[in-house]
C-alpha positions as protocol buffer text, in pm:
chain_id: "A"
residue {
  index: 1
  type: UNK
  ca { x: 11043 y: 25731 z: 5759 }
}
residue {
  index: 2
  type: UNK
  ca { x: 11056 y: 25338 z: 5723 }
}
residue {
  index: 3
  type: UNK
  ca { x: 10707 y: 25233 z: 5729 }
}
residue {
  index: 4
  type: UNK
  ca { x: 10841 y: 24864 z: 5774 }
}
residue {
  index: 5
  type: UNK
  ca { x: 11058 y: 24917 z: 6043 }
}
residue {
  index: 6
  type: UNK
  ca { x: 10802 y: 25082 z: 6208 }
}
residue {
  index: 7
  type: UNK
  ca { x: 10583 y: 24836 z: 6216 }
}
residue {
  index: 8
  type: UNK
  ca { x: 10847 y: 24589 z: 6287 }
}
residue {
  index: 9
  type: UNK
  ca { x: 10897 y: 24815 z: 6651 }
}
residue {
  index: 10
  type: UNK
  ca { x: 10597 y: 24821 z: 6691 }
}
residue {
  index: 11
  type: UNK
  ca { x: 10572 y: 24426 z: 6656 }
}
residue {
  index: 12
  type: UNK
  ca { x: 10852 y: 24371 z: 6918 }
}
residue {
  index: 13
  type: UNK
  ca { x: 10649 y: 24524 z: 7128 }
}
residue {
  index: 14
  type: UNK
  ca { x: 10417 y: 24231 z: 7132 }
}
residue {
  index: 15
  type: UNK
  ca { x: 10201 y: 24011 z: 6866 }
}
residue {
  index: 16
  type: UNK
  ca { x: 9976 y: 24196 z: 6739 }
}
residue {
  index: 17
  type: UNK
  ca { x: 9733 y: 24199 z: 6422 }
}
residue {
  index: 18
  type: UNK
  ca { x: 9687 y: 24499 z: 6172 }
}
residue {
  index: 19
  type: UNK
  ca { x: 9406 y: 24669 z: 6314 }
}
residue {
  index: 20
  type: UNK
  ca { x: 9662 y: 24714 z: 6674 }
}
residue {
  index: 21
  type: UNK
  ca { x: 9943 y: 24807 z: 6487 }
}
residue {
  index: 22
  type: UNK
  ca { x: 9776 y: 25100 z: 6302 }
}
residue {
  index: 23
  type: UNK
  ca { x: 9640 y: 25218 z: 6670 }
}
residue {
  index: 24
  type: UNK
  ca { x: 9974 y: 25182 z: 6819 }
}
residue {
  index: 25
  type: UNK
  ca { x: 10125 y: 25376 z: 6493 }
}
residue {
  index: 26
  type: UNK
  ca { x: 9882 y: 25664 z: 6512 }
}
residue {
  index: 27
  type: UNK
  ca { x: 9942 y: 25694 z: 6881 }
}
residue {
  index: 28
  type: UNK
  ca { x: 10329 y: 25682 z: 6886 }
}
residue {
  index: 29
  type: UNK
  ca { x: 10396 y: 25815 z: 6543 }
}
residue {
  index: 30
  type: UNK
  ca { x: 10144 y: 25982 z: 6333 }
}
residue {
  index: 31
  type: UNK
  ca { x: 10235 y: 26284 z: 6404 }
}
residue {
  index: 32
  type: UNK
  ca { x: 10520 y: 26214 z: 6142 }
}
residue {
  index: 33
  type: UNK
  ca { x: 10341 y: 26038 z: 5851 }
}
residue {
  index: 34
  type: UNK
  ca { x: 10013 y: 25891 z: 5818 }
}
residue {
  index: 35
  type: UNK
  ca { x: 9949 y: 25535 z: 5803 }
}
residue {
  index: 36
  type: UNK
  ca { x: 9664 y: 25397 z: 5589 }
}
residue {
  index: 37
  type: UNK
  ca { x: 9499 y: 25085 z: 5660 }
}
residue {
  index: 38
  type: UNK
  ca { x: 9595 y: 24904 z: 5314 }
}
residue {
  index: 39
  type: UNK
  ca { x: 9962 y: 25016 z: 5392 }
}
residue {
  index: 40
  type: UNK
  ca { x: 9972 y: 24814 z: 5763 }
}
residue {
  index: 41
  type: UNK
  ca { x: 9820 y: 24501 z: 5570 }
}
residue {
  index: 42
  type: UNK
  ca { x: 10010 y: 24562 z: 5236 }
}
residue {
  index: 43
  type: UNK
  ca { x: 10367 y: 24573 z: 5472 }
}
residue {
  index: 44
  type: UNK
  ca { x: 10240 y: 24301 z: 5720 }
}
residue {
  index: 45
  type: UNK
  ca { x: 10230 y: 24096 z: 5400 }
}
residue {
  index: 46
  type: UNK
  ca { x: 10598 y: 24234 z: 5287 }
}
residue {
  index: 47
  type: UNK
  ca { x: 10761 y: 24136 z: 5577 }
}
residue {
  index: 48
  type: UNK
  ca { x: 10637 y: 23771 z: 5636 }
}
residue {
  index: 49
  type: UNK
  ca { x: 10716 y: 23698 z: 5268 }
}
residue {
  index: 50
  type: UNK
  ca { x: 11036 y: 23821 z: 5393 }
}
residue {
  index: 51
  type: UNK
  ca { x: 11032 y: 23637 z: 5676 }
}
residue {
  index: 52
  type: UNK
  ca { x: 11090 y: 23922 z: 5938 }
}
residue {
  index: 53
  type: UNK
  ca { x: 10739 y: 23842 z: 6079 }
}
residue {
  index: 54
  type: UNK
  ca { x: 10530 y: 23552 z: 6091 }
}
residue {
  index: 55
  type: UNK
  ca { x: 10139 y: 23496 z: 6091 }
}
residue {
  index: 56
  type: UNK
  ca { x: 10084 y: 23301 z: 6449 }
}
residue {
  index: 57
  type: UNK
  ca { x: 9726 y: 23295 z: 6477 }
}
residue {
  index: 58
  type: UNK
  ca { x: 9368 y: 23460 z: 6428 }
}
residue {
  index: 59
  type: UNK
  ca { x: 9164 y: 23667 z: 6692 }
}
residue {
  index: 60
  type: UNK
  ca { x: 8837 y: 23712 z: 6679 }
}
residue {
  index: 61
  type: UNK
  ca { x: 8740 y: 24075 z: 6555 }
}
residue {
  index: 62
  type: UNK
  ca { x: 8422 y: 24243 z: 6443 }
}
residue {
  index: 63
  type: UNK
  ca { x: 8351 y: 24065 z: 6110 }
}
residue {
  index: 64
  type: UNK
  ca { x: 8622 y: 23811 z: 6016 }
}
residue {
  index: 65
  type: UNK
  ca { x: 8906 y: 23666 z: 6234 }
}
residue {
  index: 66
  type: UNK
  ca { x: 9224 y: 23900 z: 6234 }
}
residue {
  index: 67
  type: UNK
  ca { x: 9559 y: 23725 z: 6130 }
}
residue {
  index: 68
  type: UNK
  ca { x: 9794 y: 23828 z: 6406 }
}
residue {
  index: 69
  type: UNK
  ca { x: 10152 y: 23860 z: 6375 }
}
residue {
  index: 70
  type: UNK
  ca { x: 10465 y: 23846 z: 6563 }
}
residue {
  index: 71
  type: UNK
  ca { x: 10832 y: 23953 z: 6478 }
}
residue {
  index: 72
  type: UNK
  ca { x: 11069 y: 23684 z: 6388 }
}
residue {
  index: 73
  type: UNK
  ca { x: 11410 y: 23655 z: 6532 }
}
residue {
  index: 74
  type: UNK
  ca { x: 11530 y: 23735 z: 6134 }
}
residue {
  index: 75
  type: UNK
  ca { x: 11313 y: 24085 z: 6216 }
}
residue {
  index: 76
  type: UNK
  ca { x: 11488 y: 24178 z: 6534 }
}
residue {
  index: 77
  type: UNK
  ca { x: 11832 y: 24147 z: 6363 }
}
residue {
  index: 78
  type: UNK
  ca { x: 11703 y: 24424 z: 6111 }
}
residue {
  index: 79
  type: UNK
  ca { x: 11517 y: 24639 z: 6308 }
}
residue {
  index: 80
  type: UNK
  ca { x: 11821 y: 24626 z: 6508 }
}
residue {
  index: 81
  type: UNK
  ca { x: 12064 y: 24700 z: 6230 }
}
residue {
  index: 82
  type: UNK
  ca { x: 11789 y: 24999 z: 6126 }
}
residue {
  index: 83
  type: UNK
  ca { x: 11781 y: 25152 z: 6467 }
}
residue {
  index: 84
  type: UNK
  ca { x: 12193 y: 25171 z: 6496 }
}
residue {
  index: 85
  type: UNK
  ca { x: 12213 y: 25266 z: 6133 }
}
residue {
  index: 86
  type: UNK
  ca { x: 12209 y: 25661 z: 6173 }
}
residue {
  index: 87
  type: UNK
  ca { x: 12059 y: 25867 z: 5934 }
}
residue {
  index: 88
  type: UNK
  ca { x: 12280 y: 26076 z: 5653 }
}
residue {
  index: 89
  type: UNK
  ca { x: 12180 y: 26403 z: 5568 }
}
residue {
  index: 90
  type: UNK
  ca { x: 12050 y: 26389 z: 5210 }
}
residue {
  index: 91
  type: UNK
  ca { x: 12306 y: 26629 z: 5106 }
}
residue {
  index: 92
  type: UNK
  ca { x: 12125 y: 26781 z: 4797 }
}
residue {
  index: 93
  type: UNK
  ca { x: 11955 y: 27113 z: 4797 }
}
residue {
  index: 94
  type: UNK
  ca { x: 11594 y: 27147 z: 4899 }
}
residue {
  index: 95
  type: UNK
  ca { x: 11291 y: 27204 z: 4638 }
}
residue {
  index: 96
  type: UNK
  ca { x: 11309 y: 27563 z: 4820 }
}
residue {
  index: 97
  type: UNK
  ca { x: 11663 y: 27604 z: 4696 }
}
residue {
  index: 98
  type: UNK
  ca { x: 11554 y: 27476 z: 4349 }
}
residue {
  index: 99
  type: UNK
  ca { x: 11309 y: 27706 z: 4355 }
}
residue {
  index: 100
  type: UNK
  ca { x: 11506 y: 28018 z: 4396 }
}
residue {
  index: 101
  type: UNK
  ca { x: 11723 y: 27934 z: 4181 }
}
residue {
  index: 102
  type: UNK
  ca { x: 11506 y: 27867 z: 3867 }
}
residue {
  index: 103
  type: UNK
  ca { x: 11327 y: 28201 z: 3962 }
}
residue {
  index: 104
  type: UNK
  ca { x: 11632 y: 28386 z: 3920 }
}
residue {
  index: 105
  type: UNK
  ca { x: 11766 y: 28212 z: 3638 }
}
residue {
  index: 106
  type: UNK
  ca { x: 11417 y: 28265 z: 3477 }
}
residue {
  index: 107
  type: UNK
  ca { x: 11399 y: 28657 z: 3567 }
}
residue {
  index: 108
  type: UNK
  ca { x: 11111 y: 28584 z: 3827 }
}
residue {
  index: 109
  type: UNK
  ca { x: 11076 y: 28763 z: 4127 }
}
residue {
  index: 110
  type: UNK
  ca { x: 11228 y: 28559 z: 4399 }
}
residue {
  index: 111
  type: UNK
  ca { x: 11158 y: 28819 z: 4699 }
}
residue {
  index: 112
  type: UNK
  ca { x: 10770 y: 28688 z: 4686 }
}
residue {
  index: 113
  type: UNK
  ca { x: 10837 y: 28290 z: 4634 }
}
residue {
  index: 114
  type: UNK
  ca { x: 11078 y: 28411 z: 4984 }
}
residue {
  index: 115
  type: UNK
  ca { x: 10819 y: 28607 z: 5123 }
}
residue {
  index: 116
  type: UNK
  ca { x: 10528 y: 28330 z: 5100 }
}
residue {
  index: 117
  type: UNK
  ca { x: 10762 y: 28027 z: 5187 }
}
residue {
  index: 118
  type: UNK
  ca { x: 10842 y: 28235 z: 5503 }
}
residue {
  index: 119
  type: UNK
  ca { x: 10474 y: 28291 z: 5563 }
}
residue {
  index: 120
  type: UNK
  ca { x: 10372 y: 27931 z: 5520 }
}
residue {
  index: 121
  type: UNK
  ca { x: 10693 y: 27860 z: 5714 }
}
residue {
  index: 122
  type: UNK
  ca { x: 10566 y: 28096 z: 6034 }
}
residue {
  index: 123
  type: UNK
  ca { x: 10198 y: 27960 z: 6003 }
}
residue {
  index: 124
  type: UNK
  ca { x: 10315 y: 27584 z: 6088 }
}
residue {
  index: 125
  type: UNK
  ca { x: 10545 y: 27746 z: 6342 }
}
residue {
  index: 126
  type: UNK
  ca { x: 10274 y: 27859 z: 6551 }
}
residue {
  index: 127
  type: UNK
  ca { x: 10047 y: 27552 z: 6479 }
}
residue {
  index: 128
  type: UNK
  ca { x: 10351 y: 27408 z: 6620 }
}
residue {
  index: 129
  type: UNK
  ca { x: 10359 y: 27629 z: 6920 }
}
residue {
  index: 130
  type: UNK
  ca { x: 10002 y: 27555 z: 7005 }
}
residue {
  index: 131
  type: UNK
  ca { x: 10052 y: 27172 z: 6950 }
}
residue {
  index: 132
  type: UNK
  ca { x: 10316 y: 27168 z: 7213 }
}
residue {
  index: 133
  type: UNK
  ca { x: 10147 y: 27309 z: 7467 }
}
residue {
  index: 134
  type: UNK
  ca { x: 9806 y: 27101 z: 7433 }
}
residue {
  index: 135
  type: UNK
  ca { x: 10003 y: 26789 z: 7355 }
}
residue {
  index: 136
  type: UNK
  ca { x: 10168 y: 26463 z: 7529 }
}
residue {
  index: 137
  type: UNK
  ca { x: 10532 y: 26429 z: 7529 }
}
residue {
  index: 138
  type: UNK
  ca { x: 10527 y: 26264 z: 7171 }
}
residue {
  index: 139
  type: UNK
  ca { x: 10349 y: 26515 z: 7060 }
}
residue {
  index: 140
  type: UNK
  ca { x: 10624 y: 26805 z: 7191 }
}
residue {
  index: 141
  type: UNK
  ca { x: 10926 y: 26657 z: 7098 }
}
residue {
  index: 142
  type: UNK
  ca { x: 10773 y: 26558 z: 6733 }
}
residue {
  index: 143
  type: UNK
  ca { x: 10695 y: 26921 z: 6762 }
}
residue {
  index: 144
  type: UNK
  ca { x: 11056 y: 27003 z: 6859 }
}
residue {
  index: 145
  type: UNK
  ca { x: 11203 y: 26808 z: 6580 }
}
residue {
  index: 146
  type: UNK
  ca { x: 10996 y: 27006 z: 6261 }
}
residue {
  index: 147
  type: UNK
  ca { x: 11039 y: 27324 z: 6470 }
}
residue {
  index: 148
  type: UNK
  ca { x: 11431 y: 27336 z: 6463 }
}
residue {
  index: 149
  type: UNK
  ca { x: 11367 y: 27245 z: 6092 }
}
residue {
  index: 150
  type: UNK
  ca { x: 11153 y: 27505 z: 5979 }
}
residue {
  index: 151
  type: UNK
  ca { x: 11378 y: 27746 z: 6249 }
}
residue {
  index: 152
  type: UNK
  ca { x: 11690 y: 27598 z: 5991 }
}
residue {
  index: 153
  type: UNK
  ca { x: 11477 y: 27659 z: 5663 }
}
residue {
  index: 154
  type: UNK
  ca { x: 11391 y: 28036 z: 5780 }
}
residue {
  index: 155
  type: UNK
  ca { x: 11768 y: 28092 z: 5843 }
}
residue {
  index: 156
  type: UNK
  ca { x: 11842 y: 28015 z: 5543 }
}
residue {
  index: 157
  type: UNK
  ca { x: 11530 y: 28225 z: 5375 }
}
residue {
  index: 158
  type: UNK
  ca { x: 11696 y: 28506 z: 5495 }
}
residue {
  index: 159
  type: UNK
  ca { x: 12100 y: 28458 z: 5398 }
}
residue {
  index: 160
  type: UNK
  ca { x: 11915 y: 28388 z: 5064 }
}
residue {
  index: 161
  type: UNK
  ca { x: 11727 y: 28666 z: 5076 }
}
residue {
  index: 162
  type: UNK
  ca { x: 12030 y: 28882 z: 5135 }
}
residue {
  index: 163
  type: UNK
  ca { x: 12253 y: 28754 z: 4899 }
}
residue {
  index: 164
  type: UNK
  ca { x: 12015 y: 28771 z: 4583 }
}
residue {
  index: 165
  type: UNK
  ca { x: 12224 y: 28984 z: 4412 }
}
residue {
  index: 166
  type: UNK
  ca { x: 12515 y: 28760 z: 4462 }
}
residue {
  index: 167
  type: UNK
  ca { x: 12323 y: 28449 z: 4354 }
}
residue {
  index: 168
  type: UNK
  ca { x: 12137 y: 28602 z: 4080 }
}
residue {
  index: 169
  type: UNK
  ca { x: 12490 y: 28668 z: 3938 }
}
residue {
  index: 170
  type: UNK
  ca { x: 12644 y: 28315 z: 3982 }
}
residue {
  index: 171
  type: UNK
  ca { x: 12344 y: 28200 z: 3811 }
}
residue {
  index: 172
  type: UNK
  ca { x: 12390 y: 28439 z: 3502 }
}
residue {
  index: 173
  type: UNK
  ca { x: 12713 y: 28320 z: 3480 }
}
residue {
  index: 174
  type: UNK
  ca { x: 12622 y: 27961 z: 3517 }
}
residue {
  index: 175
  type: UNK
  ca { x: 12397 y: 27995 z: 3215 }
}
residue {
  index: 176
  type: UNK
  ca { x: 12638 y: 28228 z: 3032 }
}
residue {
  index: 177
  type: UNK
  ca { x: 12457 y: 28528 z: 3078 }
}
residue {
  index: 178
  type: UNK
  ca { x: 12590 y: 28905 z: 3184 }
}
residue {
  index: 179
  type: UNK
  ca { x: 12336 y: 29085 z: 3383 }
}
């Protein structure tokens, strides 16, 4: 997830100084990754160096005056190019997948790495569960999105699972090895 863009969406919105912004973010889309304090300020800084937002004034806060910013027009035309940009799958293997495989090419026992990935895997699945039905909208379909993802990962815990054999052989022969 683009921590600038984010922020950059969440400054079309409105003007809006650091201390907003991380609100906003936490409401909208913590759920996904969390957003420290130094990061909102660090970023704010990033992008009006950058010039896709620009420092328009101070508002009073509890302490010092907070710097508030706004997007630029130069910040629109990349948030816009971000949004209609889709996202590629990353098209390499999971560390799950290099995990398995390293087991097998090292003579460990794969069925418990399996076994405990699925565990961990069903664990978040029913934190999910429970998070859908307590939680807003964002919250569900956040919950949606990891859900068909760990649903995908345990799919594919169990064609690995039944094709160890198979795999443990391609790997022997990878490394030149008859087993």
């Amino acid at each position: 997830m683009s921590i600038p863009m984010s922020l950059l969406g969440l400054l079309e919105i409105g003007p809006s100084h650091g201390f907003a912004l991380k609100r906003r973010y936490d409401g909208l889309l913590g759920q996904e990754r969390e957003l420290r304090f130094g990061q909102v300020y660090a970023t704010l800084a990033r992008l009006e160096r950058d010039g896709l937002a620009d420092g328009v004034g101070l508002e009073p806060g509890e302490g010092a005056d907070r710097k508030v910013y706004a997007i630029t027009g130069d910040g629109i035309a990349e948030l816009d190019r971000w949004l209609l940009t889709p996202n590629v799958p990353a098209g390499r293997p999971s560390e799950l997948f290099t995990r398995v495989v390293l087991a097998l090419a090292g003579g460990k026992p794969v069925d418990r790495i399996l076994d405990r990935q699925r565990e961990v895997y069903l664990a978040r699945m029913r934190e999910l569960t429970a998070a859908r039905s307590a939680g807003d909208v964002i919250d569900r379909i956040a919950a949606d999105f990891e859900m068909a993802h760990l649903e995908a990962d345990m799919r594919w815990i169990e064609l690995a699972a039944a094709r160890l054999a198979d795999i443990r052989d391609d790997v022997a022969r990878v490394l030149g090895q008859d087993r």
